[in-house]
C-alpha positions, 0 to 999 in steps of 0.5 A, a space after each residue: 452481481 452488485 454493482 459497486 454503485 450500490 455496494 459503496 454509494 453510502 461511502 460517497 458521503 456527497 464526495 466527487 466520486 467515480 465508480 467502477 465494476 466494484 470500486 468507487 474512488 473519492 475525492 477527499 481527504 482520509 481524514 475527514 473521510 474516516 472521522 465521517 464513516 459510521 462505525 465498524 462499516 469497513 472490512 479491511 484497509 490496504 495501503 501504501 501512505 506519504 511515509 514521511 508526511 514531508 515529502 508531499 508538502 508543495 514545497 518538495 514537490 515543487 523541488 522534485 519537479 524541478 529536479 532539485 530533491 528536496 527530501 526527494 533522492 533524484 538518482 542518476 541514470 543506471 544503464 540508459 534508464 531513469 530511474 524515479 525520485 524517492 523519499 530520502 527518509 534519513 533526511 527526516 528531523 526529530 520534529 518531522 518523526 515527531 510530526 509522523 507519529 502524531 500523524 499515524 496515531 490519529 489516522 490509526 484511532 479513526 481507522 479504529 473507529 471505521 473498521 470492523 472487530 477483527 478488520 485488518 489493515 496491511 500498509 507500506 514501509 520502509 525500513 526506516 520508518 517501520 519502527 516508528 510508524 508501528 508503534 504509533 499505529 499501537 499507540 492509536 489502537 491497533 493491534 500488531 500481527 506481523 509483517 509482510 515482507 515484500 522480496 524485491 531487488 530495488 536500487 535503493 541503498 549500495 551507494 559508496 560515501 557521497 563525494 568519496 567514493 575513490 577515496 572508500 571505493 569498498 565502503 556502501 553507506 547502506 545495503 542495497 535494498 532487497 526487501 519491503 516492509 509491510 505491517 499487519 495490524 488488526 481491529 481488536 477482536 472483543 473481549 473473549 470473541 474467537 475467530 471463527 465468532 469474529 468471521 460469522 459476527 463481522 467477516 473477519 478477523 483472519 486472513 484468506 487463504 490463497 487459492 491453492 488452499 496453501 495459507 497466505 505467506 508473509 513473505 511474498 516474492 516480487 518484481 519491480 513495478 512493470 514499465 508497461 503499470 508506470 506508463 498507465 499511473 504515475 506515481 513515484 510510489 507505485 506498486 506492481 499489481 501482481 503484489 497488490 493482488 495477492 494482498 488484497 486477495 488476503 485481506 478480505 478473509 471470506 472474499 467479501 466485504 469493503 476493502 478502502 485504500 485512505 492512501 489511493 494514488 493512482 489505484 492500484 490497490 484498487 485497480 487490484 480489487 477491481 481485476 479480482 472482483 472485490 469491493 473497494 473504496 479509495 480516497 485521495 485528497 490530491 486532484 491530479 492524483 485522483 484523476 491519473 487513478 480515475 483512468 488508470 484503475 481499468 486499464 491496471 484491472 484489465 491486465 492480465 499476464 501471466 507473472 516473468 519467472 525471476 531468480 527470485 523464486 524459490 521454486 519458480 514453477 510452481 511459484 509462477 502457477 500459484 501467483 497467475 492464480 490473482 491474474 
């Protein structure tokens, strides 16, 4: 086995780094980071951005520490249980859209740059931003291929009209959300080039089949994020690692390669990589941020469950089998 301290040492770039049995973490920021990268050096990208850009400005983070929102929805309480301040995206104004989208069309062309022909990138929405996020990723050069759809009952959205609910106790301003997007997007492959002339030349250009043999699904059952993952990384964002693997799984189409999350957090799509035995490199430019990850990645890799049967599942046996496979 390679251990990632050569596997990776040369995306170090003299960044403060940690590594781990596979991954390597970086104190940076992405873009600068992928403006360094020599070109077509990277496999694949997942990741989960600042959707809005906004709500990680100081000043809202301030607000939501504070318990004053902001651009961040502070819910109440819902059955004794707290629940996690989140992005209010309807609040965002045609300059703040207009800031997103110069935004991802910039990261899109230097993730272009850094990325391999065929090289996918799989990345986080909503359905709020979706439109628009997808189309400056285009815009910036990548290729739509798709979505992956996230199947998870959260408690965004059923709200009745605030400060009018008796008066409309049978009207929701929005659906309950049950879903999460995901866009899938691609390096273009060459003029003329295959796929199968992609994989042998660069190692992509598809993605991996599970480990059942079944082709990977575009809409993936899920959970909320376990208690036992947000007690080891906080993060208001944080995704349940037994998604994260199963996407990471599939990024990679001949399970080799470097994976890169320019959005890190506090890991989890590499604490992901690393339980699955991939190398992967993420970058965050937020110190806490950074150091939350650097402790949480080995704890969230060395979980290792088997997944709660939901209603959620078609067929939940066999679903559960399949999916204990990442685990």
């Amino acid at each position: 086995m390679t251990h990632s301290l050569d596997a990776t040492e040369s995306f170090s770039l003299g960044y403060t780094t940690k590594v781990f049995t596979y991954g390597r973490i970086i104190h940076a920021d992405c873009f600068e980071w992928l403006s360094r990268l020599p070109e077509n050096s990277l496999h694949a990208v997942v990741t989960d951005p600042p959707y809005g850009v906004r709500e990680y400005d100081a000043n809202e983070l301030e607000k939501r520490s504070k318990g004053k929102g902001g651009v961040w929805r502070i819910p109440p309480t819902f059955d004794g249980s707290v629940r996690a301040p989140l992005p209010r995206f309807t609040a965002l104004d045609a300059k703040d859209r207009k800031r997103l989208s110069k935004f991802f069309s910039e990261w899109s062309r230097l993730t272009v740059h850094a990325l391999r022909p065929g090289g996918h990138v799989i990345i986080a929405t909503n359905a709020f931003i979706a439109a628009l996020l997808y189309e400056a990723l285009v815009e910036g050069g990548l290729e739509f291929r798709g979505q992956l759809i996230r199947q998870v009952r959260t408690l965004r959205g059923g709200d009745r009209p605030k400060n009018a609910e008796e008066e409309f106790p049978d009207v929701s301003s929005m659906p309950r959300g049950c879903y999460e997007p995901w866009g899938l997007f691609r390096k273009p492959l060459p003029e003329k080039m295959t796929v199968s002339e992609c994989l042998r030349q660069f190692q992509t250009g598809g993605l991996r089949r599970s480990p059942n043999g079944n082709p990977f699904e575009d809409i993936i059952p899920s959970e909320r994020t376990p208690r036992l993952e947000r007690d080891i990384a906080d993060h208001p964002s944080l995704k349940p690692q037994s998604f994260m693997r199963q996407v990471v799984y599939a990024s990679l189409p001949l399970g080799e390669g470097i994976l890169a999350d320019p959005f890190m957090g506090s890991g989890s799509t590499i604490a992901a990589a690393e339980a699955i035995g991939l190398y992967a490199i993420g970058v965050e430019r937020y110190l806490d941020y950074f150091n939350i990850a650097s402790k949480a990645i080995p704890e969230l890799a060395s979980l290792n469950k088997h997944l709660t049967k939901t209603p959620l599942l078609a067929d939940v046996t066999n679903r559960s089998e399949q999916l204990s496979l990442y685990m």
